[in-house]
Residue, then its C-alpha position, 0 to 999 in steps of 0.5 A: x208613799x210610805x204605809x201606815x198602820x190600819x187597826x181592823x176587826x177580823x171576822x174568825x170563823x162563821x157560827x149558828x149561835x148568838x156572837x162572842x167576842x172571840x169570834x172577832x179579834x184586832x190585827x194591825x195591817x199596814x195599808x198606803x193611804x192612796x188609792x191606786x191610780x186606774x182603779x177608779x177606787x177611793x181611800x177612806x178614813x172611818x169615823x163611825x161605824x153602825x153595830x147593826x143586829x142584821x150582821x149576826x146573819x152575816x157570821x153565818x156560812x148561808x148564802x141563800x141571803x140579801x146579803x153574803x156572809x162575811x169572809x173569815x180572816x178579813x173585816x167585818x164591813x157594815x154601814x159607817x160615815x167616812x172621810x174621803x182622803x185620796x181619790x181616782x173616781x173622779x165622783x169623790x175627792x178628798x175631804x168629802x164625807x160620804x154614808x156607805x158600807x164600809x170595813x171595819x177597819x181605821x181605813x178603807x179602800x171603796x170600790x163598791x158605790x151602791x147605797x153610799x151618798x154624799x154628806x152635806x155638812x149641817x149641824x147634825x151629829x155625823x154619826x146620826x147617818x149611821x142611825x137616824x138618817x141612816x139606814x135604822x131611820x129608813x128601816x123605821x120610816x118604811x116599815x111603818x108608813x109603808x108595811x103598816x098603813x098607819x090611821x090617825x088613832x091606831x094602836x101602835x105597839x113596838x118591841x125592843x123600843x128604844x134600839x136604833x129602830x124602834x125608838x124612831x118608829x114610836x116617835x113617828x106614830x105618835x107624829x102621826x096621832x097614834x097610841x104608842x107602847x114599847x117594850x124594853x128590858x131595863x127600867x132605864x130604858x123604860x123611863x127613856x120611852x115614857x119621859x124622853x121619846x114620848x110613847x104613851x106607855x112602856x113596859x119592861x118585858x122582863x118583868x112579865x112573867x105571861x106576855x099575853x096579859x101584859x099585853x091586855x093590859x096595855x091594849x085592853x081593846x086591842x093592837x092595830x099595828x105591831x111593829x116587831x123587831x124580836x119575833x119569838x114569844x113576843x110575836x105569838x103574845x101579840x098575835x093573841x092581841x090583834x085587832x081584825x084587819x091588823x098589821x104586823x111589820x116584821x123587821x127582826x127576830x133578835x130573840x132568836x138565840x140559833x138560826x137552825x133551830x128557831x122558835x117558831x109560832x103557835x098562835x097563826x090561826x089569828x092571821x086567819x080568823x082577825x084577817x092580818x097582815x103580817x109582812x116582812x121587809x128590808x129597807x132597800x127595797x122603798x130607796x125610792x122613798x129616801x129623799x122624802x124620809x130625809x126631808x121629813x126626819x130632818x125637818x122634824x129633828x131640826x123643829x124638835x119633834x124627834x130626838x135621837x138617842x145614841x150609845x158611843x163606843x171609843x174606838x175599835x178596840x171596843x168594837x167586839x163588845x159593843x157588836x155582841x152586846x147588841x144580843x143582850x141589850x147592853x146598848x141604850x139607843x142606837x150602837x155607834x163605834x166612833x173609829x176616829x174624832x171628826 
């Protein structure tokens, strides 16, 4: 079979500091689209691909992780949604599409099947298994339901709000009759959180030169659940700002500008004196749950109870950019690289 070329995003060199473009490049390999007979492998076509702040850590030489780094000289990998388009497991054939952890690159050659699942196709944007029904989805419907206990009438506040995570998390607690605040760092996405993903109220942390008062403000009588996604100053405001028995789901910490010397917090005398419960978690430990999170999100999504706002790059070309803009907050939504039309 004659080879082709595969367009790929190189990973250079691991780095302490927030990513560049350069740390990334675009290299053309040439790759047989078959998958070798005996290795019980499949070939895939990519279509999307999911810009995930998690793989920050991976561009870092730490090993002591959930994850390994990534390997300098080869593909960055990350979730995506995929066509199968030649196969030697006998589990996949061609033309299936399948969730999975994928290179970053035009094809792939899938070896590795955990947390990869098939595709029924429905009338849900693909790409949304990169977001909504994917593992951003899951990370707010476990973390919310299952890190932070949710009560009908709870205070709910949600850093970086409108990203792939948080947008979802507001929605679901205002599903499930909470009071909801997000914070963002753009009017624009201000005025998304108030007029198209419901929340309550909404403020641009950016314009708030003391986090603590603007977070009185919002919460005059207190925060019983805050869903983090930023650590840093934004979590030692909020520690502040807890109600007695609060709880604290720690899902990121994309404030953070260097992994050796991170900004730590002041005010953890509150997770005594207000008995909070602040925790950290990573979705794949509650894949137990997914059937039902799938079941749930679906329903609602198809009812017109949730909407899903996403942020798509053409092509891998843009790939670097749309990854290192993530640190920024240059996405809208959740950051989704389409490689290929369906």
């Amino acid at each position: 079979m004659a080879e082709v070329d595969n367009k790929q995003v190189i990973f250079k060199r691991y780095i302490d500091r927030l990513p560049e473009e350069t740390d990334m490049e675009i290299k053309v390999s040439k790759i047989k689209l078959e998958a070798p007979k005996g290795s019980g492998a499949f070939l895939v076509k990519n279509l999307y691909l999911s810009c995930d702040p998690y793989m920050r850590g991976r561009m870092r030489d730490f090993r002591d992780s959930y994850i390994p780094p990534f390997v300098p000289g080869q593909p960055l990998e990350g979730f995506g949604v995929s066509q199968v388009i030649d196969s030697d497991n006998p589990d996949f054939k061609p033309g299936d599409l399948v969730s999975l952890i994928t290179g970053w690159e035009e094809y792939s050659l899938i070896h590795r099947t955990e947390q990869l699942r098939k595709i029924q196709p429905d009338d849900i944007p693909l790409s949304y298994h990169v977001g909504l029904l994917g593992m951003p989805g899951f990370t707010s419907y476990a973390g919310f339901f299952e890190v932070c206990s949710p009560k009908k009438g709870e205070f709910v506040y949600v850093s970086a709000a409108s990203g792939a995570v948080g947008q979802l998390v507001g929605q679901l607690a205002k599903l499930h009759g909470c009071y909801v605040v997000g914070s963002a760092g753009t009017s624009k996405k201000i005025d998304i959180l108030k007029n198209k993903l419901g929340f309550d109220d909404a403020f641009n942390y950016k314009e708030e030169r003391d986090l603590d008062a603007a977070l009185k403000r919002y919460f005059p009588q207190g925060i019983d659940i805050y869903f983090d996604n930023v650590g840093g100053e934004m979590l030692d405001a909020a520690l502040l700002n807890m109600r007695i028995h609060g709880r604290i789901a720690v899902c990121g910490a994309v404030s953070q500008q260097s992994f050796s010397k991170p900004r730590g917090i002041f005010n953890g005398f509150n997770l005594i004196s207000k008995r909070i419960r602040m925790q950290g978690f990573l979705q794949h430990d509650y894949l137990h749950l997914y059937p039902r999170f799938l079941e749930d999100v679906i329903s609602n999504y198809k009812q017109g109870k949730i909407v899903y706002i996403e942020d798509m790059n053409e092509g891998l070309d843009s790939a670097p950019a749309a990854f290192v803009g993530l640190f920024s907050g240059k996405n809208v939504g959740k950051q989704v690289i389409r490689v290929a039309h369906e």
